[in-house]
N, C-alpha and C positions, 0 to 999 in steps of 0.2 A: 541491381547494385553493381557498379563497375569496379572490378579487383584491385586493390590500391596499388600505384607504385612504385617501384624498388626504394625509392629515399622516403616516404611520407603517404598520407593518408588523401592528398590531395584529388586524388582521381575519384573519390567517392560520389555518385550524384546526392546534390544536396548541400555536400560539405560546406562549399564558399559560401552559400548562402546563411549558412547555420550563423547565432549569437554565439562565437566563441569566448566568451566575458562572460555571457553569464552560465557556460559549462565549465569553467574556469572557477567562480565564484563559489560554484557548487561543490565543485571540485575539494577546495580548498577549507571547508566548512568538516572534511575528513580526515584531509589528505595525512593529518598527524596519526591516525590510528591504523597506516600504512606499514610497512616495513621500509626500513633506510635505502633500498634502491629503488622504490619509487620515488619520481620525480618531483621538485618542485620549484616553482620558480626561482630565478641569481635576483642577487641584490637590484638590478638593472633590469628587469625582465625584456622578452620582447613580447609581444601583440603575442591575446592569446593564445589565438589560432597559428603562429609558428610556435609556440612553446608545444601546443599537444602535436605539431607536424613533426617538430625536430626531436621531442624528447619521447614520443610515444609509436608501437606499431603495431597489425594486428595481428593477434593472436590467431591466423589460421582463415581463412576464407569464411565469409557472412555464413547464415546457418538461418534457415526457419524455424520459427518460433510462434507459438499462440501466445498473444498479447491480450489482456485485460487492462482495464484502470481499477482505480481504487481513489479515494477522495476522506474528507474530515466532512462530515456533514455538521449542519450548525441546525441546531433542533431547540424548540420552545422545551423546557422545562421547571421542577421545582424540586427545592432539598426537602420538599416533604407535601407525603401524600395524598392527595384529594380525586374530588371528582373526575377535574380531568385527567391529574397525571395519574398513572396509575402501575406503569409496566418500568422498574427500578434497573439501571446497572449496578455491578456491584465489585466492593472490592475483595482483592481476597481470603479466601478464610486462614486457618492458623494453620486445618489441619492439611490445606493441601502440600506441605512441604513435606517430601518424602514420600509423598502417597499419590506416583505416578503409573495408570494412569487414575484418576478423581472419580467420583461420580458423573453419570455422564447426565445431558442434558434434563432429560427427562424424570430424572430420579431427583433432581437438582429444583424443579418447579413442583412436581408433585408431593414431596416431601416438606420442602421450604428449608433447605439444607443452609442457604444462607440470608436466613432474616437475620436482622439486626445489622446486616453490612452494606444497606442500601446507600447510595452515594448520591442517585439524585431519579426523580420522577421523568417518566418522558409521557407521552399522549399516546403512542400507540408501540403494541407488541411487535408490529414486524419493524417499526425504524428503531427500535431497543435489539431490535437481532440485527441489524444492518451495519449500525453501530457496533456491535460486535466482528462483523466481517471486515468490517472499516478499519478496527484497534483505534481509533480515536475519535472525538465529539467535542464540539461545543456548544453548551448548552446556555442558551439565552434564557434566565432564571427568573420566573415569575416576582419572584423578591425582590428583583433589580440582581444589574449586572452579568457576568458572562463567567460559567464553569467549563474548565478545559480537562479534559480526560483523555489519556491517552494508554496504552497498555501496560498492567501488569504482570497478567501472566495468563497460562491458562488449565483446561484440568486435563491433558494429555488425549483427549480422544482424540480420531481422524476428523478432519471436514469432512463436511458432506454435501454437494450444494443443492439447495431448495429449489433453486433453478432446473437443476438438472433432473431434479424428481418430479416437477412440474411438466417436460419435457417428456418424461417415461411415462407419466399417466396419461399424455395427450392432452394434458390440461391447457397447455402454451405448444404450438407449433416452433421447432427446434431452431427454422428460422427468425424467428421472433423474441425471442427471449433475450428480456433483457430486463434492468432494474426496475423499468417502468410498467413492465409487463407483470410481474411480480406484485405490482402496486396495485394495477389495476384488478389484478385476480383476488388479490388480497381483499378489497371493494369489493367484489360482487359477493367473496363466500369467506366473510368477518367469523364464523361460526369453526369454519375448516381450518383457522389458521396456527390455532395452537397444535392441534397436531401437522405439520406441514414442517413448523417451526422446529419440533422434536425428533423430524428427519437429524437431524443434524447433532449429533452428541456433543460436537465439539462444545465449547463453554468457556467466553473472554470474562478475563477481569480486569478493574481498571484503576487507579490510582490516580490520582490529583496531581494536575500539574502547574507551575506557574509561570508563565509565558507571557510575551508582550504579546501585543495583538497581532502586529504585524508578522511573526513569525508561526511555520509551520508548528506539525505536528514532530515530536522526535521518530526518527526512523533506529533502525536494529541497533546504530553505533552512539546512540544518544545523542544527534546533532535532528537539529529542525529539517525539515523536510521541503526541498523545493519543488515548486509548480511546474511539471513537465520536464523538468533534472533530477529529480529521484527516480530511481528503481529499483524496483524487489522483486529480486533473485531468488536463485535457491547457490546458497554459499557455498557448497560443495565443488559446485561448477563456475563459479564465478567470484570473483573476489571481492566483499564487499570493500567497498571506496572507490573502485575502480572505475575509468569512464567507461562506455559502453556504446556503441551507434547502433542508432535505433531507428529503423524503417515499418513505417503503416501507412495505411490509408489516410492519415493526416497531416503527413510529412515525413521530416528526415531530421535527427536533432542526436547531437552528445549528450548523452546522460549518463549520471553518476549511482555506480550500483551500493546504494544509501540504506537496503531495507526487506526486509524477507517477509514469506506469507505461508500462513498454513499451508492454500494450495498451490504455491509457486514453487513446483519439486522439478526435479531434471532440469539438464542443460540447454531446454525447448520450451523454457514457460518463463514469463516475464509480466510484473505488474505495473504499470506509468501511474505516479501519483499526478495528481490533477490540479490539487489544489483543495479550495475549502467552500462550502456553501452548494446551493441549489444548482448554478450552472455550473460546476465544477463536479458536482453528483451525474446529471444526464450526460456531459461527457463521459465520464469513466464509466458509466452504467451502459455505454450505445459501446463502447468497443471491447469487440469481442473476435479478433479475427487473426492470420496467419499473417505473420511478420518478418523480419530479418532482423537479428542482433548480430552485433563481430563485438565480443568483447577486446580493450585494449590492455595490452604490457608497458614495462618499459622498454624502453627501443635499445637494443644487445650494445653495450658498450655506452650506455648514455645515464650514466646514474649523479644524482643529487640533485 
């Protein structure tokens, strides 16, 4: 990535090419849960891309980063229980408030600590836990019609990823691993999977949501979530609402930091939403790799 210069962002490779409209669009879908000297467009604006050239600049030279995706997967379901569905999310209980951290996973299935809070059937135990790493679903419902869920809350334990424990057993080659792989393993050994699952204490809940169809999932700041303009950060180091440039192996794109994740901790880890359904899952499930992010400011003297 070439070092921006001294007036603007334009020397980045990639940049000119990028959609600045729709990192713009994205942009703006936040921009009010900002603080008053971030930027936003005059009554006249100009084109995007001089509004983020002229009014924004970066924060400090690019930086490597491990980059993930993350997506809404859209899964057959029912609000109630049968043959095929069988493995429930849920929402949450009464007593987890104040009682951080909760019961952790395992204590949570083996007990059945929240029967009675089932929200809706899915078909199988690992896309009910996927769905959980996701924080959002839709579930196309046996009954007719379409349930959107996205996060409530959760019981305070750490992630733990399945992947990466599949990875320590030798089970999946560390090159290989990925959502699919996970799927596949899950296929051969259906027997092994509830304990694989219980690797992981963490434990999502989830809440009903009602959304047009056309719109994302809510990210951290309660706004919907754009395809390939969101990102989840870890806010300590980054600000959420802020744009972000963001370099992988699939390109070069401003994106807007919309959204946090269990495991999106330090200033070196970064999640791209992908979007919703089956192709929008094998993308964010195939990238897994070292990246460059520059988050941006506002540019010193350029406020409102």
């Amino acid at each position: 990535m070439a070092r921006p210069s001294a007036n603007g962002l334009a020397a980045f490779a990639g940049w000119s090419e990028d959609d600045h409209a729709a990192a713009l669009a994205a942009y703006l879908l936040t921009a009010d849960r900002l603080g008053p000297e971030w930027p936003l467009p005059s009554a006249e604006p100009a084109s995007a891309r001089d509004f983020f050239e002229g009014r924004f600049e970066a924060l400090g030279p690019a930086r490597a980063a491990l980059l993930t995706g993350y997506y809404e997967p859209e899964l057959a379901g029912s609000r109630r229980r049968h043959a095929e569905f069988r493995h429930p999310l849920y929402a949450p209980p009464a007593a987890l408030e104040g009682a951080m951290p909760w019961s952790p996973r395992s204590e949570i299935e083996e007990h059945g600590l929240l029967d009675g809070l089932e929200l809706v059937w899915l078909a199988s135990p690992l896309e009910a836990f996927l769905a959980q790493v996701q924080g959002s679903v839709r579930v196309r419902l046996a009954e007719g019609g379409t349930l959107r869920l996205g996060y409530a809350a959760k019981n305070g334990h750490p992630y733990r990823s399945i992947g990466a424990e599949l990875v320590r057993r030798g089970a999946v080659p560390a090159e290989s691993i990925s959502a699919a792989a996970i799927r596949a393993w899950a296929a051969a050994h259906p027997d092994e999977v509830p304990a694989l699952l219980r690797h992981n204490p963490s434990f999502v809940f989830f809440r009903t949501l009602d959304l047009a169809e056309g719109l994302g999932p809510p990210g951290a700041l309660g706004r919907s979530l754009t395809a390939l303009r969101s990102l989840a950060v870890d806010p300590a180091h980054i600000a959420l609402g802020s744009p972000v440039w963001v370099v992988w192996s699939g390109g070069a794109r401003l994106m807007i930091a919309q959204d946090i994740g269990g495991a999106i901790t330090g200033p070196d880890r970064a999640d791209l939403f992908f979007g919703t359904g089956a192709a929008a899952g094998e993308s964010a499930g195939s990238l897994h790799e070292t990246g460059r992010i520059l988050p941006l400011g506002p540019r010193a003297g350029r406020f409102g």
